[in-house]
C-alpha positions as CSV (number, residue, x, y, z in Angstrom):
1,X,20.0,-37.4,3.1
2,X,23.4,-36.6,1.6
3,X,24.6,-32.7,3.2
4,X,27.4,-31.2,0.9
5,X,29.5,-28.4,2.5
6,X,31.0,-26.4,-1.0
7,X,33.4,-24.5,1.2
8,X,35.1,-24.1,5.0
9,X,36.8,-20.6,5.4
10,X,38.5,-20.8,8.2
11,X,39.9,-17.7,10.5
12,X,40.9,-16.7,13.8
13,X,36.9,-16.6,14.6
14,X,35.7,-18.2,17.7
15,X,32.5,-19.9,16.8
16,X,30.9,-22.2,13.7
17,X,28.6,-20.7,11.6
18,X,27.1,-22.1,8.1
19,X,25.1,-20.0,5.5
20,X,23.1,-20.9,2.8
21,X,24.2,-18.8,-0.3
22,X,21.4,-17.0,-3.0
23,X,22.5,-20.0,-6.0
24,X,22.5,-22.9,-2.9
25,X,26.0,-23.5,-2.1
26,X,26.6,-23.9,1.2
27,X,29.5,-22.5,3.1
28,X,30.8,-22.7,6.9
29,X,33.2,-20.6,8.7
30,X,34.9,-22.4,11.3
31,X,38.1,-21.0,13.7
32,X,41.4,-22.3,13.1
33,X,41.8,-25.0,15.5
34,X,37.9,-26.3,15.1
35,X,38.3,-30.3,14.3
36,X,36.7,-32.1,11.7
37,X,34.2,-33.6,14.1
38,X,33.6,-30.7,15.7
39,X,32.3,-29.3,12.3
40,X,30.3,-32.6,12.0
41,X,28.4,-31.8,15.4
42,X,27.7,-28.8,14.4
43,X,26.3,-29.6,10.5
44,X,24.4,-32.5,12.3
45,X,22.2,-30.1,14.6
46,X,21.6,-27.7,11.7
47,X,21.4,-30.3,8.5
48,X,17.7,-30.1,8.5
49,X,17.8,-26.2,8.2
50,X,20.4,-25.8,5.9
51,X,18.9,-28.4,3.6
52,X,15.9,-26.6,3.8
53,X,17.0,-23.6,2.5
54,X,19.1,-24.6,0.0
55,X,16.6,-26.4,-1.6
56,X,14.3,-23.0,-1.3
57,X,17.5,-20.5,-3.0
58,X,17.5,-22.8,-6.0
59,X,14.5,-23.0,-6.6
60,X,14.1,-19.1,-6.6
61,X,17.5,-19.1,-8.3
62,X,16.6,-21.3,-11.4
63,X,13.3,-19.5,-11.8
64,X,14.6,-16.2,-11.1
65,X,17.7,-15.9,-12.1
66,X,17.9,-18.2,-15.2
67,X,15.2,-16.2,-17.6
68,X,14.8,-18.4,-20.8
69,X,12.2,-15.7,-22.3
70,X,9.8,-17.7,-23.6
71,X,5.9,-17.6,-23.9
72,X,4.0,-17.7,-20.8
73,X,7.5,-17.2,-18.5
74,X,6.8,-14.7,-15.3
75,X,8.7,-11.8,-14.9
76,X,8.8,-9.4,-11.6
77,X,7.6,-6.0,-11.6
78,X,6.1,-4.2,-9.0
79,X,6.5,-7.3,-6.4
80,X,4.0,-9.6,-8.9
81,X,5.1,-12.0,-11.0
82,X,3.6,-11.0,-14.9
83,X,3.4,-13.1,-17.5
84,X,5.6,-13.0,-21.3
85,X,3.8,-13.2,-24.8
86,X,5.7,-13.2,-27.6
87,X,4.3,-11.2,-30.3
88,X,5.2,-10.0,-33.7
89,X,5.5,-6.5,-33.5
90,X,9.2,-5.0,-34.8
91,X,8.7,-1.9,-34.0
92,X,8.5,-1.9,-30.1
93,X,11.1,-4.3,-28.4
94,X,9.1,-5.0,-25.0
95,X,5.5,-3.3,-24.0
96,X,3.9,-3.6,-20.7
97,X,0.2,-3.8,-20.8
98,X,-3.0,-5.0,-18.4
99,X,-0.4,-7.1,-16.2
100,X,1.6,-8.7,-19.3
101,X,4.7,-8.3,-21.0
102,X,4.6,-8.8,-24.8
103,X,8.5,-9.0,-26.1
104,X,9.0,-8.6,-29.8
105,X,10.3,-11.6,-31.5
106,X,12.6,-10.1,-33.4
107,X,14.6,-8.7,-30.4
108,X,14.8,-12.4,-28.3
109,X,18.2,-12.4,-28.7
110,X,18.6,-9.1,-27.1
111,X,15.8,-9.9,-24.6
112,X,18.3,-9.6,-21.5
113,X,18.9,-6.1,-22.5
114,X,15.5,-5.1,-23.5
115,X,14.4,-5.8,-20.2
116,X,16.5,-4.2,-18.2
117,X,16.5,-1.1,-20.1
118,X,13.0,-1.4,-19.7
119,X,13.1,-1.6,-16.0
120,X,16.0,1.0,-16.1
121,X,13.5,3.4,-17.3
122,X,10.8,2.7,-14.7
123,X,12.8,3.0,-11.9
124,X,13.8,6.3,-12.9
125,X,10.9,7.0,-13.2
126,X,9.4,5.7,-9.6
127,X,12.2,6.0,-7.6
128,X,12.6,9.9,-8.6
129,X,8.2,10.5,-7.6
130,X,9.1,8.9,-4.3
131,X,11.7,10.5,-3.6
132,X,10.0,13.8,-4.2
133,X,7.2,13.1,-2.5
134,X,9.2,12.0,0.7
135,X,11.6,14.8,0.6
136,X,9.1,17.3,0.8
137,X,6.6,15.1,3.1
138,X,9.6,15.4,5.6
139,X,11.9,18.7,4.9
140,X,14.7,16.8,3.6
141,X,16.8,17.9,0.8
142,X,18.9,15.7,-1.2
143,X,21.1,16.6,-4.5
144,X,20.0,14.1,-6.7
145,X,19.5,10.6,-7.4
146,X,21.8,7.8,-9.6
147,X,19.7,4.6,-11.0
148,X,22.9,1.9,-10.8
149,X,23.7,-1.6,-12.1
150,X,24.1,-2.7,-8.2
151,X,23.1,-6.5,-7.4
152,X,24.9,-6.3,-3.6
153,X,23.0,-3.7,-2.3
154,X,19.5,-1.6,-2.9
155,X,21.0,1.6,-2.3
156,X,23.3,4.4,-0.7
157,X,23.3,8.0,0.2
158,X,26.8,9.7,-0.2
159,X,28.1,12.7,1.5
160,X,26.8,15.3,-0.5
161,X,23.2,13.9,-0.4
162,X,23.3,11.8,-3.3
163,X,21.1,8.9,-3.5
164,X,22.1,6.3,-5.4
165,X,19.5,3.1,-6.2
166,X,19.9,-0.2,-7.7
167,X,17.7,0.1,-10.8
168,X,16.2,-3.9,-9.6
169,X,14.3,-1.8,-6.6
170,X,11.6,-1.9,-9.6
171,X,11.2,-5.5,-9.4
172,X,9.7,-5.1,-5.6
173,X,6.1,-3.9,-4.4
174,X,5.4,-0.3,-4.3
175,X,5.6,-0.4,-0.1
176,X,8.8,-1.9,-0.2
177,X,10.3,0.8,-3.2
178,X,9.6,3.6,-0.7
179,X,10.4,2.0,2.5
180,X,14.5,1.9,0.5
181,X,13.5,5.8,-0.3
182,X,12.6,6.8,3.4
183,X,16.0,4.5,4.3
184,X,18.6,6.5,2.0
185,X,16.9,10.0,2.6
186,X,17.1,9.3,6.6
187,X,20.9,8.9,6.0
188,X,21.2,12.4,5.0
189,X,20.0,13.4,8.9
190,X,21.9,10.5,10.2
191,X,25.0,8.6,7.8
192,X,25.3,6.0,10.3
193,X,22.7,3.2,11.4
194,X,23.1,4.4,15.0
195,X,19.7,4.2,17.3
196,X,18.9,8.0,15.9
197,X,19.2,7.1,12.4
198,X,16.0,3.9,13.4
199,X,14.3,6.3,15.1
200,X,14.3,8.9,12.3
201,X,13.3,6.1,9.8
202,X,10.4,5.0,12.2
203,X,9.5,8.4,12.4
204,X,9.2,8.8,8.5
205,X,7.2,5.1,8.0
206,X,6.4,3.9,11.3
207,X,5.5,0.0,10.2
208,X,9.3,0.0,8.3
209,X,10.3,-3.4,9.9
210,X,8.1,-5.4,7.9
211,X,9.5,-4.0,4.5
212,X,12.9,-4.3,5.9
213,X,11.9,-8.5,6.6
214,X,10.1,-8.4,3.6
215,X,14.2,-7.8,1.7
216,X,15.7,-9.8,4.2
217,X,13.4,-12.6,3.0
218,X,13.5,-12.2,-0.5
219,X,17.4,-12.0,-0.9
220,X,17.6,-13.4,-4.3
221,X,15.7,-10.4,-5.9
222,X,19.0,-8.2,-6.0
223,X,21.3,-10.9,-8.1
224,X,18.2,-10.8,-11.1
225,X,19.4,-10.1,-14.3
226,X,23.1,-10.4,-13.1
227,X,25.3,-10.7,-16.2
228,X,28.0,-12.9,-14.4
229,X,25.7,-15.3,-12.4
230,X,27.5,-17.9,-10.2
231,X,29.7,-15.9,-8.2
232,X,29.5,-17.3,-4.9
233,X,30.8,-14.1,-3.2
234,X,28.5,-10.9,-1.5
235,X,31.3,-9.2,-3.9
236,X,31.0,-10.5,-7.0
237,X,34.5,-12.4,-6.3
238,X,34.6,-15.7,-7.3
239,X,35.8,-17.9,-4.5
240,X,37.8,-20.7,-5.7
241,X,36.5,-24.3,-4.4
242,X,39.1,-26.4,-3.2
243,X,38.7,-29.9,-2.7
244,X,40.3,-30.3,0.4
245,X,38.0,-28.2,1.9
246,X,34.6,-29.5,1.1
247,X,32.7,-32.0,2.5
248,X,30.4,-34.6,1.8
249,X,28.7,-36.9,4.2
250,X,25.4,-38.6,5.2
251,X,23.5,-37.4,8.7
């Protein structure tokens, strides 16, 4: 089977390493003086993972990322997947009800929008309870909270004990919304990931590793609804392919 390397960055860095990006594209980092063959070696021993989980980002990438809105499509909410009707109703754009979305059909060309706005509001909505509840479980005071448009990260605290929350936090089950709440409100006692800060965190929700895996795992979930899909950077930077620098080769 046919592994294709999009991309080789190479830098003064001292060992190989390949990753599998959210859309599939696959991308190794190699030092300066590494040799072609030497690169080879190294995509021979890990071919079988990496063509593993590419094949496992696009497929959550095409039915993820790629909404076409149409009848009977799933949509995330809460960590489930809930199915779309399309109904006739002008004058309420999207409605959530018993597990379903029904999405006007007179706003399908706005459907992009009227979903988001729609989580927009929810998240407001949950993420401010939470992070209530948890600031006064635990004596911690925080200034207020931002929902934002962020698809490279879940959320931030800033100096002044602002919490800031990508408005996608919606999209994830109710454990894993408060598990980012305890995270950001921890950062106010410690704005650093130092051994403290983990032990503070474990303190607030003492089984928090498994929502932390449970992000790790599900990557993809961040870059829904992303306006400018296909970026192939963590910074919404394009990177420019260059063809002497991929590769393509059977192993």
């Amino acid at each position: 089977m046919s592994l294709k390397v999009d991309q080789i960055i190479r830098s003064d860095r001292k060992t190989i390493s390949a990753e599998v990006t959210i859309e599939g594209y696959i991308i190794v980092r190699a030092p300066l003086n590494a040799s072609s063959e030497l690169v080879e070696d190294f995509l021979y021993e890990k071919k079988f993972y990496l063509l593993r989980n590419q094949q496992i980002n696009k497929t959550k990438y095409l039915n993820d990322l790629h909404k076409k809105y149409e009848e009977g499509e799933n949509f995330l909410y809460l960590g489930k997947e809930r199915p779309l009707k399309i109904v006739t109703n002008k004058s309420i754009p999207l409605k959530y009800e018993n597990g379903t979305f029904y999405l006007s059909n007179a706003y399908l060309k706005l459907a992009n929008k009227v979903f988001v706005d729609w989580y927009k509001e929810r998240a407001s909505e949950k993420l401010s309870e939470l992070c209530i509840r948890y600031s006064k479980l635990f004596n911690i005071s925080y200034d207020r909270i931002l929902i934002k448009e962020s698809h490279s990260q879940w959320g931030s605290c800033s100096g002044r004990g602002i919490l800031s929350f990508s408005w996608r936090a919606i999209l994830v089950p109710h454990e894993v919304i408060s598990y980012l709440v305890v995270h950001e409100l921890a950062h106010i006692i410690h704005p650093n990931h130092s051994k403290d800060y983990w032990t503070q965190v474990e303190v607030m929700m003492p089984d928090y590793m498994k929502y932390e895996n449970w992000i790790n795992n599900n990557p993809h979930i961040i870059q829904m609804f992303k306006n400018d899909i296909g970026s192939l950077s963590k910074n919404n930077d394009k990177i420019k392919l260059d063809k002497n620098d991929q590769l393509e080769f059977e192993l």
